[in-house]
NUMITI-763507 format. One record per residue (C-alpha): residue in three letters; x, y, z; residue number from 1. Coordinates in nm, 2 decimals, padded with zeros to 4 digits, m for minus. Example, Ala and Ser with C-alpha at 12.3 -4.5 7.8 and 13.67 -1.06 7.14 Angstrom:
% residues 2
banu resn=Ala; u=01.23; v=m00.45; w=00.78; resi=1
banu resn=Ser; u=01.37; v=m00.11; w=00.71; resi=2
//
This chain:
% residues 134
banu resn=Unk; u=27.64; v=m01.27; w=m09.00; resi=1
banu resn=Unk; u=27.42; v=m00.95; w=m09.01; resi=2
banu resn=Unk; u=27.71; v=m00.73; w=m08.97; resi=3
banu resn=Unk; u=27.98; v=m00.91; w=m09.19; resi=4
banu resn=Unk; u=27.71; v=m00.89; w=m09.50; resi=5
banu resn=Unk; u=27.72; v=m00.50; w=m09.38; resi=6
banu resn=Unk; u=28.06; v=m00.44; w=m09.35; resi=7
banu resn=Unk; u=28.10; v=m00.59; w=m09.67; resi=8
banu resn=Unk; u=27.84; v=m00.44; w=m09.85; resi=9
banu resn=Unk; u=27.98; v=m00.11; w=m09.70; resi=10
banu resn=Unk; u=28.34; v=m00.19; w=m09.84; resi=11
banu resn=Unk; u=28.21; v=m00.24; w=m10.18; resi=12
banu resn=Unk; u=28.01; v=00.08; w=m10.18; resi=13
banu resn=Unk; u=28.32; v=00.25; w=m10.05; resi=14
banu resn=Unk; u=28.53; v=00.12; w=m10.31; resi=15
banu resn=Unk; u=28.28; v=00.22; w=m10.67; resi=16
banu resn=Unk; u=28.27; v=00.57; w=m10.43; resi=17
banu resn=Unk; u=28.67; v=00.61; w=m10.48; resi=18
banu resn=Unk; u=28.67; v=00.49; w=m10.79; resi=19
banu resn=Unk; u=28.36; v=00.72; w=m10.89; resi=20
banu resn=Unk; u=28.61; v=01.01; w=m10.76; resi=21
banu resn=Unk; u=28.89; v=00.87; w=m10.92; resi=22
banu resn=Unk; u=28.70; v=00.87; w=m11.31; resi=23
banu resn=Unk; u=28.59; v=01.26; w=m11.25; resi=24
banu resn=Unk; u=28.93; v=01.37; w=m11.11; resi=25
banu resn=Unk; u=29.15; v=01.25; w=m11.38; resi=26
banu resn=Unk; u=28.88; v=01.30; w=m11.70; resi=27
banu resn=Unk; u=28.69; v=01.67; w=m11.57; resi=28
banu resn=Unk; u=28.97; v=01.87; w=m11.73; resi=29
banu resn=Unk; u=29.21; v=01.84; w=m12.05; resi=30
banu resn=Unk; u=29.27; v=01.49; w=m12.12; resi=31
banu resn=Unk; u=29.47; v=01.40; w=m12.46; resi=32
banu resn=Unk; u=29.52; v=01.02; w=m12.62; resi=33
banu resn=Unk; u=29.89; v=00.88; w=m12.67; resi=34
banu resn=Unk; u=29.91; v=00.61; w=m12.94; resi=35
banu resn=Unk; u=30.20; v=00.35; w=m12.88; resi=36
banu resn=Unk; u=30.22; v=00.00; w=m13.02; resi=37
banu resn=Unk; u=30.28; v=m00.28; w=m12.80; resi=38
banu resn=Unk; u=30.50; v=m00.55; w=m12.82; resi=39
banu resn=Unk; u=30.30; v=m00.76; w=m13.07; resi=40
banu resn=Unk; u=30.25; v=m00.44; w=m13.28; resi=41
banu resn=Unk; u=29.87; v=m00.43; w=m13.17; resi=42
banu resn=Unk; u=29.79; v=m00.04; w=m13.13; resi=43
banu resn=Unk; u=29.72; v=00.13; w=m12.79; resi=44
banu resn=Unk; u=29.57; v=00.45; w=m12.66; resi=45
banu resn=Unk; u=29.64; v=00.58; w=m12.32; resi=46
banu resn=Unk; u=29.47; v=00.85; w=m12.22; resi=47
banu resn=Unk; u=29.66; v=01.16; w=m11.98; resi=48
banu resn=Unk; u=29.71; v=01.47; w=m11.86; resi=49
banu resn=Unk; u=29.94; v=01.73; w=m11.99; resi=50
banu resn=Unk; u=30.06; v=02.03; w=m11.97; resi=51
banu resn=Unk; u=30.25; v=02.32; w=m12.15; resi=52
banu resn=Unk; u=30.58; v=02.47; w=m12.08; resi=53
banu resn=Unk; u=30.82; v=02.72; w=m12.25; resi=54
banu resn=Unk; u=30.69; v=02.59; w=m12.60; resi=55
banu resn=Unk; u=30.68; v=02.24; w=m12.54; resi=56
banu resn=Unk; u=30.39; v=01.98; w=m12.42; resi=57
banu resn=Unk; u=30.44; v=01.76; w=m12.13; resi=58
banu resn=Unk; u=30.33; v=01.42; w=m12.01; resi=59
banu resn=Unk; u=30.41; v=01.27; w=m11.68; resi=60
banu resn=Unk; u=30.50; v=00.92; w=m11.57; resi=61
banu resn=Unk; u=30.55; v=00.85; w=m11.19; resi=62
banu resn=Unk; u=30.84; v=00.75; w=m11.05; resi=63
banu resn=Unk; u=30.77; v=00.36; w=m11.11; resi=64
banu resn=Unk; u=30.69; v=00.40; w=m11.46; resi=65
banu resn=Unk; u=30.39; v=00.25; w=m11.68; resi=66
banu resn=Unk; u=30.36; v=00.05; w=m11.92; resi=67
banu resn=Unk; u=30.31; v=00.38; w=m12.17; resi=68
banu resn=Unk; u=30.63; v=00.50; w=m12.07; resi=69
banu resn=Unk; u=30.82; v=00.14; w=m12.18; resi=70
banu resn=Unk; u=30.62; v=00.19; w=m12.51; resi=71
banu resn=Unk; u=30.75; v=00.51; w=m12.57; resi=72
banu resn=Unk; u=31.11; v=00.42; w=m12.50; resi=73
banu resn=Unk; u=31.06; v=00.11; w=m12.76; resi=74
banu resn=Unk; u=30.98; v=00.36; w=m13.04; resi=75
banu resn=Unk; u=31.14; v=00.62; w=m13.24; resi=76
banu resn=Unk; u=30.85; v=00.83; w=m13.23; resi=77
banu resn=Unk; u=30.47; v=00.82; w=m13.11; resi=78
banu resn=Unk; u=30.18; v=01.00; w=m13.21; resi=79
banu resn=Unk; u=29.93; v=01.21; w=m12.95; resi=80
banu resn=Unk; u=29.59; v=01.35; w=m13.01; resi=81
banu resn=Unk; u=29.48; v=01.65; w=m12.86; resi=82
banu resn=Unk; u=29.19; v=01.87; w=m12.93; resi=83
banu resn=Unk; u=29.10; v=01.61; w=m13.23; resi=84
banu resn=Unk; u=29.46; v=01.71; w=m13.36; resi=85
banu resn=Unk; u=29.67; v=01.38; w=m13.43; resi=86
banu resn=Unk; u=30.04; v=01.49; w=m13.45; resi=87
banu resn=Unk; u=30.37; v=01.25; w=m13.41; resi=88
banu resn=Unk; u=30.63; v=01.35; w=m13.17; resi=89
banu resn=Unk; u=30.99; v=01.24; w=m13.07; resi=90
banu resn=Unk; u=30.98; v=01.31; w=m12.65; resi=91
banu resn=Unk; u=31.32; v=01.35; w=m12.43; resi=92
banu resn=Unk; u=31.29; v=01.27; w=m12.07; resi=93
banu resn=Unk; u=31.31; v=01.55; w=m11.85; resi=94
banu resn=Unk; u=31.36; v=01.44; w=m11.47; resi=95
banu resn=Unk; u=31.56; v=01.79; w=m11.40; resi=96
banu resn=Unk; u=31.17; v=01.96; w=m11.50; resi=97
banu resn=Unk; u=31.02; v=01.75; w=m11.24; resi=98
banu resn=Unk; u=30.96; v=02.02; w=m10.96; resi=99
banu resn=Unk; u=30.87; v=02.24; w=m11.25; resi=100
banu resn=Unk; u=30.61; v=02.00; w=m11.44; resi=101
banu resn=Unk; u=30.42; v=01.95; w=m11.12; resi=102
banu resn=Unk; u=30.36; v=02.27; w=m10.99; resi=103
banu resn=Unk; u=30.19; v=02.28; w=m11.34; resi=104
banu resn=Unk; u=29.95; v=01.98; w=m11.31; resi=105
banu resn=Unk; u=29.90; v=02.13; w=m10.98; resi=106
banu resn=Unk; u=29.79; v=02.42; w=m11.12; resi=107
banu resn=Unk; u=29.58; v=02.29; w=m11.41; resi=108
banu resn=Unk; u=29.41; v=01.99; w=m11.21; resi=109
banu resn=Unk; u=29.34; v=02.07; w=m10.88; resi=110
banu resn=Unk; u=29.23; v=01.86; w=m10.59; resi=111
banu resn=Unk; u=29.23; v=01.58; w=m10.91; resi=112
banu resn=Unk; u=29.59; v=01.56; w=m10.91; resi=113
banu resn=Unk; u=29.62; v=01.59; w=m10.53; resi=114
banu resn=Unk; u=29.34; v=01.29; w=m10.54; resi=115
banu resn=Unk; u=29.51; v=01.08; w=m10.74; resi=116
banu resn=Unk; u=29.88; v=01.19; w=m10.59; resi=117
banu resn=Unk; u=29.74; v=01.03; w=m10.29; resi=118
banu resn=Unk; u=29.60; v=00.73; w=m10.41; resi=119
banu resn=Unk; u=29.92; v=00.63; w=m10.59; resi=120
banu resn=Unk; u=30.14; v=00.77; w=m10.40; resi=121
banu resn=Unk; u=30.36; v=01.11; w=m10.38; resi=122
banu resn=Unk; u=30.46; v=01.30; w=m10.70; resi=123
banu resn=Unk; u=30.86; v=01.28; w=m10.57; resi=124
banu resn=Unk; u=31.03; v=01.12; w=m10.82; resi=125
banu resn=Unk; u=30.83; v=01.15; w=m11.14; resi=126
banu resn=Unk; u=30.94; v=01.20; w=m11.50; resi=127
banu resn=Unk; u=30.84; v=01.46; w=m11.75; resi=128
banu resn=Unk; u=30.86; v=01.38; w=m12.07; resi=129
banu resn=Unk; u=30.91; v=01.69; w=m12.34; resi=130
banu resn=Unk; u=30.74; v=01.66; w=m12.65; resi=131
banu resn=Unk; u=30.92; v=01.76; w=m13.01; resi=132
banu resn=Unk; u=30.68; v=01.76; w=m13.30; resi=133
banu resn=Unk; u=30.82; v=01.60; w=m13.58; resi=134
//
């Protein structure tokens, strides 16, 4: 009984350690806030990465989707904060950026996007989506 109240004490200290990692590798560098309604019309902030590209901004949704990305696709236009700048946007999915877009959040966030490309699973298969500013 000893060791079962050990091994499960050390499983729950393992799991707030990965989670610990988890928090500082997706909020230690540039994190901006989308604003999306849901299906009741009740606001919603998501916060992500992004990344800049030939004049545009880019999100990234992996290859399962989210529910951001559904709330996206229901509206004709969403607004994003970044760097205390609100500004609404029409996006266009971009799956033929994907390589592209990933070597970039690569680039910008480190072992936090290897991290979390490993917890959830590979990059292959996710979807940029290319911001127009209204």
């Amino acid at each position: 009984m000893k060791y079962l109240r050990w091994g499960f004490a050390s499983l729950i200290v393992l799991v707030i350690v990965l989670l610990g990692i988890e928090r500082l590798a997706a909020e230690r560098v540039e994190v901006v806030e989308l604003h999306t309604l849901d299906e009741s019309g009740e606001a919603v902030t998501t916060r992500l990465w992004i990344v800049d590209d030939d004049g545009y901004q880019y999100l990234r949704v992996g290859a399962d989707g989210s529910g951001w990305l559904s709330r996206i696709e229901s509206s004709d236009s969403i607004e994003l904060t970044r760097d205390g700048q609100t500004s609404t946007y029409t996006v266009e999915l971009r799956p033929d950026k994907s390589e592209r877009i990933n070597a970039l959040m690569q680039d910008k966030y480190t072992w936090g996007d290897s991290f979390i490309g490993t917890m959830l699973g590979s990059r292959e298969g996710s979807l940029p989506i290319e911001l127009h500013p209204i």
